[in-house]
N, C-alpha and C positions, 0 to 999 in steps of 0.2 A: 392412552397411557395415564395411568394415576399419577400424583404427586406423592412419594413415599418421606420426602421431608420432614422432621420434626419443628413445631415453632417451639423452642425452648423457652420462650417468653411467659411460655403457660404454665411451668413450674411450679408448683404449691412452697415458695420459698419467703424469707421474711424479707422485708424491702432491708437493704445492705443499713441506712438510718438505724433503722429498728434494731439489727441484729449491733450496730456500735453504740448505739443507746444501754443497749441491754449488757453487754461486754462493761462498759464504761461505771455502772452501776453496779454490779458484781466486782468489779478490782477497787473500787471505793469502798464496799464493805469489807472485803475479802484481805486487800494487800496490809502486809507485816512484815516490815523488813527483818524481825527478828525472826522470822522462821526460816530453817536451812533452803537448802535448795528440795530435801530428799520429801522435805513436810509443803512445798510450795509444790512441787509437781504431784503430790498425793490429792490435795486439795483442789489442784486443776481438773484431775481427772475424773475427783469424785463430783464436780459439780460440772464435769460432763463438758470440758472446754480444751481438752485436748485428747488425745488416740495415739497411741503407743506407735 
């Protein structure tokens, strides 16, 4: 009998660091308290950091 299991460990994914590094450095540039809410979730989504 085969083993049909996946190791998810194998992933092509960013180490979890890297991706709050990378998160951490975009809202340093990015954050403006003066923009609404409607111009801050326009902005999220055009640099691809949140899904409808």
């Amino acid at each position: 009998m085969s083993d049909t299991t996946k190791d998810v460990t194998t992933n092509a994914v960013a180490p979890q660091d890297d991706l709050v590094e990378e998160l951490r450095t975009w809202l340093s540039e990015n954050w403006d308290p003066d923009l609404t809410v409607e111009q801050w979730w326009q902005l999220l989504g055009l640099a691809g950091w949140s899904a409808p």
